[in-house]
C-alpha positions as a printed NumPy array, in Angstrom:
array([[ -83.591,  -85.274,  -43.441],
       [ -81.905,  -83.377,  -45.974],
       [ -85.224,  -82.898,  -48.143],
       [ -86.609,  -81.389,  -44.468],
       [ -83.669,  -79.395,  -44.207],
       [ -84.469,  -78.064,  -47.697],
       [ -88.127,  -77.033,  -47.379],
       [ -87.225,  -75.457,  -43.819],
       [ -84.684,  -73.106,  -45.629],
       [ -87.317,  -72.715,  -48.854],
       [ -90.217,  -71.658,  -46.038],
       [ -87.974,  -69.073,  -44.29 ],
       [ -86.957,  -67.643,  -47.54 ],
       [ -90.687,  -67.287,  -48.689],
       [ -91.548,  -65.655,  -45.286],
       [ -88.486,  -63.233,  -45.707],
       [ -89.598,  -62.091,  -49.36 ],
       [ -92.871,  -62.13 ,  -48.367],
       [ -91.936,  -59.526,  -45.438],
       [ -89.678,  -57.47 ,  -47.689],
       [ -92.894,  -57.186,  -50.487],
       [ -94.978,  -55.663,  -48.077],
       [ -92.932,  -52.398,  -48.   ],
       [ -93.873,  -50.276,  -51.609],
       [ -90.352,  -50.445,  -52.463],
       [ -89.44 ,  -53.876,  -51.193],
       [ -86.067,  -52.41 ,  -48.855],
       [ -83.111,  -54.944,  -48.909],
       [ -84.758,  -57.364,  -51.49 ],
       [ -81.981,  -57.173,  -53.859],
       [ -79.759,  -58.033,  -51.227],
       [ -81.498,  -60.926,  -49.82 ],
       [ -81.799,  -62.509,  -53.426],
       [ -78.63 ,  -61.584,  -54.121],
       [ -77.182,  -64.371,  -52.131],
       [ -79.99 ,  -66.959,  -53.387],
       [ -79.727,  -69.716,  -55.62 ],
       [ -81.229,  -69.442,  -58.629],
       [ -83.653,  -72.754,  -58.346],
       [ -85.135,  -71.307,  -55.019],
       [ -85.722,  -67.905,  -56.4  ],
       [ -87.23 ,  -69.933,  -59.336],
       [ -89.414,  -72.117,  -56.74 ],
       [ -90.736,  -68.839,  -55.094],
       [ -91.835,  -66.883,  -58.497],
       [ -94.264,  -69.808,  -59.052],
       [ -95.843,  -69.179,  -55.655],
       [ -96.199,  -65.55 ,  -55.443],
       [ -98.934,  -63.423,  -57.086],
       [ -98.116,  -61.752,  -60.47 ],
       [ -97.457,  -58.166,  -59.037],
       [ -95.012,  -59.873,  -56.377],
       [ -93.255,  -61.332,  -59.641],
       [ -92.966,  -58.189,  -61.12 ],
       [ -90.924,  -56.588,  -58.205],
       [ -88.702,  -59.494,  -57.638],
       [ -87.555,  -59.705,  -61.324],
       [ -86.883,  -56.132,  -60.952],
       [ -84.826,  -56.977,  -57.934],
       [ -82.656,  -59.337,  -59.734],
       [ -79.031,  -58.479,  -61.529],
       [ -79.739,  -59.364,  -64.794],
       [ -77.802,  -62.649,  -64.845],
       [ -80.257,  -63.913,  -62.147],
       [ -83.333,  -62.757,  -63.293],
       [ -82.202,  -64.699,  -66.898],
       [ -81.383,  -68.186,  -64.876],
       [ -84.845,  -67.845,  -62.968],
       [ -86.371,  -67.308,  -65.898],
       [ -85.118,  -70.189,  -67.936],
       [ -86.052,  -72.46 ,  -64.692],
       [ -89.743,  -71.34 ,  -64.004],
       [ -92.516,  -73.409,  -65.15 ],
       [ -93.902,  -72.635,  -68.453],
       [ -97.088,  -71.265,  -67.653],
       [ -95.558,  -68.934,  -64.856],
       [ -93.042,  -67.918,  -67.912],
       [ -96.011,  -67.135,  -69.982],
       [ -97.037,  -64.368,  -67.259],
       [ -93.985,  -63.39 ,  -66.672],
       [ -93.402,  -62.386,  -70.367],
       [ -96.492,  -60.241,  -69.956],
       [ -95.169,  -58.768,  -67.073],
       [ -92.015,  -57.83 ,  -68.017],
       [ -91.37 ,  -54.715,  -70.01 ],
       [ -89.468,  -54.646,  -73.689],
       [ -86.453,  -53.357,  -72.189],
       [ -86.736,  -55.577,  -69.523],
       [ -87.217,  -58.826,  -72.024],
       [ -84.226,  -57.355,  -74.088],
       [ -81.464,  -57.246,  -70.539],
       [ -82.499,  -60.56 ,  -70.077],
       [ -82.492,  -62.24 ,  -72.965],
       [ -78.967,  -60.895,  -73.961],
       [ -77.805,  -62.846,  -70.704],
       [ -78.961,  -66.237,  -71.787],
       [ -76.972,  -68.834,  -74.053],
       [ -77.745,  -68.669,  -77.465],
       [ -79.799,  -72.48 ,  -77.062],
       [ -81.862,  -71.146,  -74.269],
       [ -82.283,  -68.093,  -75.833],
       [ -84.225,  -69.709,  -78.583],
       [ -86.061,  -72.529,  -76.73 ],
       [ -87.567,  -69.469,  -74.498],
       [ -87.932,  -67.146,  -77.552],
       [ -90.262,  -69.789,  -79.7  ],
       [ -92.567,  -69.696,  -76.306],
       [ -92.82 ,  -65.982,  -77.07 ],
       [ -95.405,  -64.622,  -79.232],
       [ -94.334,  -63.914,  -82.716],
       [ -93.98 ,  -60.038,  -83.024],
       [ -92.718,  -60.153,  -79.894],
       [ -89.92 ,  -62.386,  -80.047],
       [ -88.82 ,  -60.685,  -83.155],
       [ -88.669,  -57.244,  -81.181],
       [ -86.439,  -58.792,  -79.127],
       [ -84.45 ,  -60.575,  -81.795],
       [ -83.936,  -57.152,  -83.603],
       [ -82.769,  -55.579,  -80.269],
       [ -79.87 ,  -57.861,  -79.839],
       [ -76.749,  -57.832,  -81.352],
       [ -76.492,  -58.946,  -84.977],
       [ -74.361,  -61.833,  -84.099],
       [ -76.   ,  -63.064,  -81.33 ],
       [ -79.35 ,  -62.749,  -83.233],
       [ -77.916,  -64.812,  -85.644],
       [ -76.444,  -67.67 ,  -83.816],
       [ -80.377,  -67.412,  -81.921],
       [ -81.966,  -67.467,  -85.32 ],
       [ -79.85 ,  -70.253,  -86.585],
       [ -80.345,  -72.416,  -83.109],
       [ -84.293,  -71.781,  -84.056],
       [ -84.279,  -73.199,  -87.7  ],
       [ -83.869,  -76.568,  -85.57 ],
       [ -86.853,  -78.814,  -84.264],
       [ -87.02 ,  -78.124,  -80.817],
       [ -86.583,  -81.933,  -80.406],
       [ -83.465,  -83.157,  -82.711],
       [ -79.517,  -82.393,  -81.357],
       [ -79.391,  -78.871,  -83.348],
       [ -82.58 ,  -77.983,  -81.252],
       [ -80.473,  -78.792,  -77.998],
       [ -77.101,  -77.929,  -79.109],
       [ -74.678,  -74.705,  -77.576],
       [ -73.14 ,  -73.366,  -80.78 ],
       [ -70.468,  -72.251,  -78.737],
       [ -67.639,  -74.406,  -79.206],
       [ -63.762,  -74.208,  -79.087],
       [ -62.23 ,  -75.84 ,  -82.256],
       [ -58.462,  -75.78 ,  -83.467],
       [ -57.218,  -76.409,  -86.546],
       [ -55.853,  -80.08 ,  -86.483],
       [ -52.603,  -78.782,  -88.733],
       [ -51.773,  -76.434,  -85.392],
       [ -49.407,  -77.355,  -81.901],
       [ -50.58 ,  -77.61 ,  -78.865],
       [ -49.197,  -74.141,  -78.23 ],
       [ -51.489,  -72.402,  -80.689],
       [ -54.499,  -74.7  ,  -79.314],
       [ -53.736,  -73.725,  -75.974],
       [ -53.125,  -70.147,  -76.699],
       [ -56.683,  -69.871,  -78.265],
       [ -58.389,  -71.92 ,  -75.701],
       [ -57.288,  -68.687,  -73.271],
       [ -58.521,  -66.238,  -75.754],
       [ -61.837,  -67.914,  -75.968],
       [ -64.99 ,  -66.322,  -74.507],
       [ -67.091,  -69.443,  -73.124],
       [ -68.094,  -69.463,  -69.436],
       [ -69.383,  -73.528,  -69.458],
       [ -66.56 ,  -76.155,  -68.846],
       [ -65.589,  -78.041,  -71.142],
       [ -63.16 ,  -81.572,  -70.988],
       [ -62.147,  -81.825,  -74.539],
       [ -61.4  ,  -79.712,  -77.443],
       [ -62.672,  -80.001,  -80.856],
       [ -60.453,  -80.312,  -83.418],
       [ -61.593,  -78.939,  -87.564],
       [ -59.512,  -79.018,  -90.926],
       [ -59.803,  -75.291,  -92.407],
       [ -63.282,  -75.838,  -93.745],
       [ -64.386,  -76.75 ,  -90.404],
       [ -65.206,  -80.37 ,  -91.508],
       [ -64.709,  -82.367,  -88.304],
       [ -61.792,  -84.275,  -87.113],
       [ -61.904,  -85.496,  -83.651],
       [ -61.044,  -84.115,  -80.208],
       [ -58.558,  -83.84 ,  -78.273],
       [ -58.822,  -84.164,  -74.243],
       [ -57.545,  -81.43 ,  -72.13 ],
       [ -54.951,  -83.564,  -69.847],
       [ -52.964,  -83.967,  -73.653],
       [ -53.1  ,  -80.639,  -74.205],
       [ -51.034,  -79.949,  -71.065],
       [ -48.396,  -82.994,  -70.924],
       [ -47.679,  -82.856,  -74.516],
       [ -44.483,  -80.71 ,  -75.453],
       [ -45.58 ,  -77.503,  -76.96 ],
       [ -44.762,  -78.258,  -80.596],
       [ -46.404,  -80.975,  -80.519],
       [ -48.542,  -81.532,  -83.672],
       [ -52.464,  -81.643,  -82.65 ],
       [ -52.213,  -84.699,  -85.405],
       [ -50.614,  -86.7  ,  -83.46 ],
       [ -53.138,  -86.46 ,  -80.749],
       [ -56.419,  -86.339,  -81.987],
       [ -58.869,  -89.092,  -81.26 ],
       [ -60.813,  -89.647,  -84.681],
       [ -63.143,  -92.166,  -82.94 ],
       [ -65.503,  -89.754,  -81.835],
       [ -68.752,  -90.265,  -81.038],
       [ -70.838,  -87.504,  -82.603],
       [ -74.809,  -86.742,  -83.338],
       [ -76.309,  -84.8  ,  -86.691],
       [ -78.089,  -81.891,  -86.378],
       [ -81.358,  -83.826,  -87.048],
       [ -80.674,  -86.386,  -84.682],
       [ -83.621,  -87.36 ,  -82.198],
       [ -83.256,  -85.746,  -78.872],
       [ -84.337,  -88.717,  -77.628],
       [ -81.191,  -90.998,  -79.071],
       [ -78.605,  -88.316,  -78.524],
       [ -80.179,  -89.318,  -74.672],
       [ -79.361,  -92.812,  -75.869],
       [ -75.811,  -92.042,  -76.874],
       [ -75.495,  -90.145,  -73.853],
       [ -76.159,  -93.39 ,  -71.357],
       [ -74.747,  -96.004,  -72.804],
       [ -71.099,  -94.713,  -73.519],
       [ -71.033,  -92.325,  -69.993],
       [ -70.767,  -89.481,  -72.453],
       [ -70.146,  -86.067,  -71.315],
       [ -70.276,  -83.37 ,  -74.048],
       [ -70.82 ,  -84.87 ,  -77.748],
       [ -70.213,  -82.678,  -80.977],
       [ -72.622,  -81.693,  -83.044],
       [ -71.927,  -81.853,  -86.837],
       [ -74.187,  -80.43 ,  -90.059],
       [ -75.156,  -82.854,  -93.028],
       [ -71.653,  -81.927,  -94.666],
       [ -69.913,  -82.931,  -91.286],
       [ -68.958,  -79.415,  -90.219],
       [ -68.512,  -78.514,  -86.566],
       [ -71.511,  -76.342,  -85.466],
       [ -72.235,  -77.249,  -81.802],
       [ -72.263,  -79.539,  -78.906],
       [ -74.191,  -80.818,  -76.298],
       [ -73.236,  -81.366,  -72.735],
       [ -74.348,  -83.939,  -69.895],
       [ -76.861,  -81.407,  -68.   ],
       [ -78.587,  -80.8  ,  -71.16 ],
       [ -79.581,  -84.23 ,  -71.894],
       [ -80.354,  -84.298,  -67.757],
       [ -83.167,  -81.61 ,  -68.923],
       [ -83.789,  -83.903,  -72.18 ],
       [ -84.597,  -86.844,  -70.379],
       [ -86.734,  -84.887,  -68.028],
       [ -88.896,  -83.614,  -70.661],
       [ -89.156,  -87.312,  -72.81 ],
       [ -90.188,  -88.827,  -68.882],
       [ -92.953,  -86.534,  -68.68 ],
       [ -94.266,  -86.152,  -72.52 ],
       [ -94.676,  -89.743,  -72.179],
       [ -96.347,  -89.728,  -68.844],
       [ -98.413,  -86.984,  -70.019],
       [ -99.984,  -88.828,  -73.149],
       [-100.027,  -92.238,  -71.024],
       [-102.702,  -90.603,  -68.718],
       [-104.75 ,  -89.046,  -71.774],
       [-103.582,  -85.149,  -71.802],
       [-100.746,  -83.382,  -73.009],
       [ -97.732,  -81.064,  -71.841],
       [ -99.496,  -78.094,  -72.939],
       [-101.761,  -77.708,  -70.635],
       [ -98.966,  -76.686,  -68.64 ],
       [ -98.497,  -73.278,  -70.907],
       [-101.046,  -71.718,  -68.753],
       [-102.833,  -70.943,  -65.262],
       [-106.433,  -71.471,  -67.463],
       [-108.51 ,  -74.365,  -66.183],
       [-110.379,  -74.083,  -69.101],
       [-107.042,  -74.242,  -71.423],
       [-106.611,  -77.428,  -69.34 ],
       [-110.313,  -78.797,  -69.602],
       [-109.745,  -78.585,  -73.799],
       [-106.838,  -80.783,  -73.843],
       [-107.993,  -83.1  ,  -71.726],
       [-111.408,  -83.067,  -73.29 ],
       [-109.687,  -83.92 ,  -76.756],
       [-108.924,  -87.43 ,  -75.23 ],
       [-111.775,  -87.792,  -73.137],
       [-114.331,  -87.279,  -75.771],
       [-113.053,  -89.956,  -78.099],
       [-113.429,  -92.483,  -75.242],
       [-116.775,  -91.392,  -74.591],
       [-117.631,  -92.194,  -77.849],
       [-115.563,  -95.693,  -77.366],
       [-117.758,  -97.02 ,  -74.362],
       [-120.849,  -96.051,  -76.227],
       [-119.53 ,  -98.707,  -78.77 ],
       [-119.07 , -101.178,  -75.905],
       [-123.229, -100.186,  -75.052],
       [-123.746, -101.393,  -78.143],
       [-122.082, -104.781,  -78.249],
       [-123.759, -105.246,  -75.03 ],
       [-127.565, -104.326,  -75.953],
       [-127.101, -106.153,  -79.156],
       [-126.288, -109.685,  -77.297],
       [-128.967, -108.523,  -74.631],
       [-131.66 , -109.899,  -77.17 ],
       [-129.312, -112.754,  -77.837],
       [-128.76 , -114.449,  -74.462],
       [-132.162, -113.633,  -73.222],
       [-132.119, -114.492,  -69.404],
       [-128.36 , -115.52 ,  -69.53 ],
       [-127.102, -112.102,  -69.992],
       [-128.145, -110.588,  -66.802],
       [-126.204, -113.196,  -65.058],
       [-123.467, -113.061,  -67.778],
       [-122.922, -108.936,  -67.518],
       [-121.993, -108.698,  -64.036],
       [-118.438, -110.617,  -64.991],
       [-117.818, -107.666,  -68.065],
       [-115.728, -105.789,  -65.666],
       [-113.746, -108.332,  -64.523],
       [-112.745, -109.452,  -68.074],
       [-112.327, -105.964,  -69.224],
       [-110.099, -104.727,  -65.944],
       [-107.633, -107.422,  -65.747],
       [-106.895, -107.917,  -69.59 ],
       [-106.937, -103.979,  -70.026],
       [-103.886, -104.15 ,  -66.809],
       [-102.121, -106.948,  -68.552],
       [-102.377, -105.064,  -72.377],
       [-100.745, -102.202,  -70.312],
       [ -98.285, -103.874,  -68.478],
       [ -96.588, -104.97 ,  -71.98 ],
       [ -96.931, -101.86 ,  -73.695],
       [ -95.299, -100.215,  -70.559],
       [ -92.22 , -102.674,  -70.957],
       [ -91.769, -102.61 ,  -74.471],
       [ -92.395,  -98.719,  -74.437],
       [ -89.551,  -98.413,  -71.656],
       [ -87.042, -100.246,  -73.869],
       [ -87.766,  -98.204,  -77.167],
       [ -87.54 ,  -95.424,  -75.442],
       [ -84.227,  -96.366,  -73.764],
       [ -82.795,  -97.641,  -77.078],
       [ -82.374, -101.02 ,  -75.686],
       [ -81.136, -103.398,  -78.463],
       [ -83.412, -106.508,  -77.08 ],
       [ -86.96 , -104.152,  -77.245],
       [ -86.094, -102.794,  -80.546],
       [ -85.998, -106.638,  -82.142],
       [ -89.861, -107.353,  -82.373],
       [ -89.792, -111.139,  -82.481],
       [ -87.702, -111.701,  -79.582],
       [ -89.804, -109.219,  -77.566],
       [ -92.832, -111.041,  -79.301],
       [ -91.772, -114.607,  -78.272],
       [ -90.977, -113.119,  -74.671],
       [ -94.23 , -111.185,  -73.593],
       [ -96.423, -114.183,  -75.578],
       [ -95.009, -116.746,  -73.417],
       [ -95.572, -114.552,  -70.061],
       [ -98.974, -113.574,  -71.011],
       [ -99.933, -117.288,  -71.989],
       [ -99.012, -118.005,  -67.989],
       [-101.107, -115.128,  -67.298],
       [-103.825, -115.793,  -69.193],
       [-104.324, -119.275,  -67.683],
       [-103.814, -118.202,  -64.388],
       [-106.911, -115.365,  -64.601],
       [-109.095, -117.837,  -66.829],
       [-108.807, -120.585,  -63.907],
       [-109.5  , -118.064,  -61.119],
       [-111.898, -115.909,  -62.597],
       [-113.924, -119.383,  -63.617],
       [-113.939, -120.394,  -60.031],
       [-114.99 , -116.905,  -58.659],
       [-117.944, -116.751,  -61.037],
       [-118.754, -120.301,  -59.71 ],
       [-118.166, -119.595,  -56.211],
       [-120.526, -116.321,  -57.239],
       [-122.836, -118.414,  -58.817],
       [-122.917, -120.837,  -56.191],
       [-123.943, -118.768,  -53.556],
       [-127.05 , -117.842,  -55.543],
       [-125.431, -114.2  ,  -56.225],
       [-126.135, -114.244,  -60.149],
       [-127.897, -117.422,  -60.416],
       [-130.81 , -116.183,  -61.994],
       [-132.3  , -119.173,  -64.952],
       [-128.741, -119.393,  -66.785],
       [-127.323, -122.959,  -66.617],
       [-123.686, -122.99 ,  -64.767],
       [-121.633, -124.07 ,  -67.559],
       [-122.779, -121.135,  -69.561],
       [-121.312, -118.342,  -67.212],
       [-118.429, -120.321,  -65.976],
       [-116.846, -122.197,  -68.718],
       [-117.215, -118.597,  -70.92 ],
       [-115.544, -116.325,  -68.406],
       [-112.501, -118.209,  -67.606],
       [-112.229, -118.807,  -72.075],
       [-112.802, -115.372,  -71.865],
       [-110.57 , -113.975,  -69.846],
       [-107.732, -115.894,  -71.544],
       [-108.507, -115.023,  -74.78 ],
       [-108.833, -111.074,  -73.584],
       [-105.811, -111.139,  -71.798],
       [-104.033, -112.925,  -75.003],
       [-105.498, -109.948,  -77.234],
       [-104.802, -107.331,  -75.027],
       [-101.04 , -108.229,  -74.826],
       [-100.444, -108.299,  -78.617],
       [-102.473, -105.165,  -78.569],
       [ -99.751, -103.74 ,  -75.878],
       [ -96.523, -105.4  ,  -77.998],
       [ -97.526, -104.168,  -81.363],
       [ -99.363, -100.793,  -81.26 ],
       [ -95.749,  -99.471,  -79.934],
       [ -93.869, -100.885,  -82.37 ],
       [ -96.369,  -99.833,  -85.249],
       [ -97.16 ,  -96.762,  -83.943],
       [ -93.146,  -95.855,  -83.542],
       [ -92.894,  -97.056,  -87.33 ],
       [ -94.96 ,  -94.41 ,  -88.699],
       [ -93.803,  -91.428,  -86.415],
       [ -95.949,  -91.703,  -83.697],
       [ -95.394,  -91.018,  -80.171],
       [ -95.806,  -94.971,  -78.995],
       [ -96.965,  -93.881,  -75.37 ],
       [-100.17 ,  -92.964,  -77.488],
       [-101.026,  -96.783,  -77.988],
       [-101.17 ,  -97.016,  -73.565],
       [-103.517,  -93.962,  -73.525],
       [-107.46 ,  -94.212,  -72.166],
       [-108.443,  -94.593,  -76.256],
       [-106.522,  -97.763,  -76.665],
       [-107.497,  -98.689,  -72.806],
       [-110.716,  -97.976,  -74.486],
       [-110.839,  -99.922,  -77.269],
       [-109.848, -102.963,  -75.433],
       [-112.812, -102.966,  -73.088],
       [-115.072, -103.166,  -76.364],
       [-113.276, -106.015,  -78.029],
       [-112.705, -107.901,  -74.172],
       [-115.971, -107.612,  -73.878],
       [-116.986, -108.997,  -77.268],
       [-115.425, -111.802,  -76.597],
       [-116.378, -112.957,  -73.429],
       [-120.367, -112.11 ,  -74.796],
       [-119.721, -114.425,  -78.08 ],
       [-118.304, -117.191,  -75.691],
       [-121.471, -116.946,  -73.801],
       [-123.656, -116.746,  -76.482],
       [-122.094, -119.803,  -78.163],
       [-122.33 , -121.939,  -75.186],
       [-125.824, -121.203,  -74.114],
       [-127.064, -122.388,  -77.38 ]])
């Protein structure tokens, strides 16, 4: 009910803007919006047409019009940036945090982003152009470089006095605590800060067990970190363990948002860029750059099967009706595994990163399987066969007997195919969602199929 309540309120809100953009100068826009959240204004950009975007980031306080703009889609961000004016890009930008400042900057064109980098001010160009050095996916990528540290030779009076002359707008839980060379030391949690005397030594109440992350950390293990201690802000430390950042809860939210869908993405054979743009033919390319490659896979499975055409002679008209049978259900079971086995390496759990214990697992399940399809595909081909469906001159026991060996043997294949491709392809730096797209899923349909032919083959001589 809630969810209805929600797209009621989003549908009046679209009918009001829409009402308002009728009038040249849009009358009582800025109000309306004004009282919006920022994720419904965000909602409503992606709907409108590109002129309509134009006056409605023109409508927005600056503040605004820089959340809504970090929260659009990428592709509507793409038009927006050519909609929007130098001056315009330059309000807004100076608005953002120095993290999303440089995650939307490296979306920008070159020359422009660097006009907008030399418009800012020199420091907060720099901590932009520092956040930028960073792949976009390890913890300095991610990281706010705004942090509040103390020195850990201070009292709690001098930590609390600079914690009120700091300039940060995000909450924070726990304070940092540096030597004088910034090294890190630990933190200290807020509640100590303010039921500790105030000459107490910071010393005395620093945690030095902190969990922290390097600046070339994974994003997708500092998501790790994050769920299995209940973190919620983790430090982020340089190669000579100096303080330079942190990371809080909602970022990894957004981190684990973005991992979810790259891996859904390449799972169904296209990528997150085709989301940069409106273009159906941008879209058509990427998807064509997986799609081709399997074309050029089930041409290989047209040739296993022409080549034992000649082979089995009459059999093989009887014996090619089963191919997609054998090829369907191992190619479900090869993904099943890799989807499991994908979920815990992704997940960091300790059981799916251990090969031979996952091994002895999914080996054992898909011998049950195996069996299980072998026995009832063997008596559907015979009930098939039986029934004078694919009778034809081939002898029963060469149709029967082959599939069910067949579709073991597949399924067997197929599931080591799904266990080891992720754990091989993770080894040598490759995304391991790859090794369930429509090439592997490809693949398998040529070997499944080779198999269940060569069974045949072997038996009807």
């Amino acid at each position: 009910m809630t969810e209805d309540k929600k797209q009621l309120r989003q549908q009046i809100l679209l009918q009001q803007i829409e009402l308002l953009l009728e009038e040249p100068s849009a009358p009582g826009l800025p109000d309306l919006l004004r009282d919006q959240r920022s994720s419904d204004i965000a909602e409503i950009v992606e709907l409108v047409s590109n002129p309509e975007r134009r006056t409605l980031f023109r409508a927005l306080d600056r503040p605004m019009a820089a959340e809504v703009l970090e929260k659009v889609n990428e592709a509507t961000r793409d038009e927006v940036f050519d909609l929007l004016e130098h001056t315009e890009l330059k309000t807004i930008f100076s608005e953002l945090d120095p993290d999303d400042a440089a995650d939307l900057l490296a979306e920008l064109p070159e020359q422009a982003a660097q006009q907008v980098l030399n418009s800012l001010d020199t420091e907060e160009s720099a901590e932009i152009l520092g956040l930028m050095q960073y792949s976009e996916d390890s913890a300095g990528g991610i990281m706010d470089p705004v942090v509040i540290a103390v020195p850990v030779h201070g009292t709690v009076a001098a930590a609390v006095e600079q914690i009120r002359a700091a300039e940060i707008d995000e909450d924070f839980y726990t304070v940092f605590v540096v030597e004088e060379d910034e090294s890190f030391v630990g933190d200290v949690r807020l509640r100590s800060l303010l039921t500790r005397p105030a000459d107490s030594p910071l010393g005395t109440l620093v945690d030095r067990d902190t969990i922290t992350v390097y600046t070339d950390t994974d994003q997708e293990e500092v998501r790790n970190i994050f769920s299995k201690n209940d973190l919620i802000v983790v430090p982020v430390l340089d190669p000579q363990n100096r303080l330079v950042g942190r990371i809080t809860a909602d970022r990894v939210i957004e981190v684990a948002e973005e991992e979810a869908q790259e891996d859904l993405y390449t799972m169904a054979g296209t990528d997150a860029d085709e989301l940069d743009s409106f273009s159906a033919f941008h879209a058509a390319r990427i998807r064509l750059t997986w799609i081709l490659p399997c074309l050029l896979g089930t041409l290989v499975t047209a040739v296993v099967m022409k080549a034992f055409q000649t082979q089995l002679g009459a059999t093989f008209a009887s014996a090619v009706l089963f191919c997609p049978m054998v090829a369907a259900i191992s190619g479900n079971t090869g993904l099943q595994t890799s989807a499991i086995v994908m979920s815990g390496l992704a997940t960091g759990h300790l059981a799916a990163l251990r090969f031979g214990q996952v091994f002895m697992r999914e080996v054992r399940i898909a011998a049950l399987v195996a069996t299980s399809c072998g026995v009832l595909g063997a008596m559907v081909c015979a009930a098939f066969y039986h029934y004078g469906a694919s009778a034809g001159s081939a002898p029963l026991f060469t149709l029967v007997f082959p599939l069910g060996l067949a579709m073991f043997f597949a399924i067997m294949v197929s599931t080591t195919l799904g266990l080891v491709l992720p754990f091989l392809f993770r080894s040598i730096g490759i995304d391991p969602a790859i090794s369930s797209g429509p090439i592997v899923t490809t693949a398998n349909d040529s070997i499944s199929v080779t198999i269940y032919l060569t069974l045949a083959l072997l038996l009807a001589r």
